[in-house]
N, C-alpha and C positions, 0 to 999 in steps of 0.2 A: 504494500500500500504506500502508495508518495503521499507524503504528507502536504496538505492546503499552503497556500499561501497565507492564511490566515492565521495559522497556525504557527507557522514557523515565526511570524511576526510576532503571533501572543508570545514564541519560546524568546526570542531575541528581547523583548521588555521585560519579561521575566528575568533577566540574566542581567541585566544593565540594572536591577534594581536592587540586585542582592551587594551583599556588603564586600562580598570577597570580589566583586567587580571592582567594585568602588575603590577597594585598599589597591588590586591591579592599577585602575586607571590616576589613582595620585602617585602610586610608583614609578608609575611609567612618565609620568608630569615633572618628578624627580631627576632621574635620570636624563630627561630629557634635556632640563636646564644644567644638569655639571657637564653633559656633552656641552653644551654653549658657552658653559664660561671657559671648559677647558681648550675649547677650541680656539676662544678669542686669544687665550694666555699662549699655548700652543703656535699660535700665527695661520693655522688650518685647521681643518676638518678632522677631529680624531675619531672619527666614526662610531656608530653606537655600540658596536662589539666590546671595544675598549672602552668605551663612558659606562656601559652597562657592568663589564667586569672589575672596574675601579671604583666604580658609586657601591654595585656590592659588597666590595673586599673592604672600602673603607667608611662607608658613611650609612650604610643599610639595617646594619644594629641601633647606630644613636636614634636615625629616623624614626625607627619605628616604636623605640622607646620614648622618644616625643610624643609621637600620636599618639600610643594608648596612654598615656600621660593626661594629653590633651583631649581625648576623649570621656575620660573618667572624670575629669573636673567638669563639662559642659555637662554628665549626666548627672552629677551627685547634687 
């Protein structure tokens, strides 16, 4: 059975609303800017392979120890 177009539309808003998107889509928002700053310091393009394995190796623990940081104090 193929699945409706309708359906796979309900799946895709389903999925953009759950949390573990969300924590994706700021990580990847992350990442995206130490690519930019590292590029601009760099003089080029250090591509996302390198921004992605540097932002994890080095800044992906504090980050994310911020957020649920910052998360628990906006719920409590």
């Amino acid at each position: 059975m193929v699945p409706s177009m309708d359906s796979a539309q309900d799946g895709r808003a389903l999925l953009i609303n759950t949390n573990l998107y969300k924590e994706f889509q700021a990580e990847k928002e992350e990442i995206l800017k130490y690519k930019w700053i590292e590029s601009e310091r760099a003089g080029h393009d250090i591509g996302f392979e390198r921004a992605l394995v540097e932002w994890i190796t080095n800044h992906r623990a504090g980050w994310r120890k911020a957020r649920q940081q910052a998360n628990a104090a906006a719920g409590a």
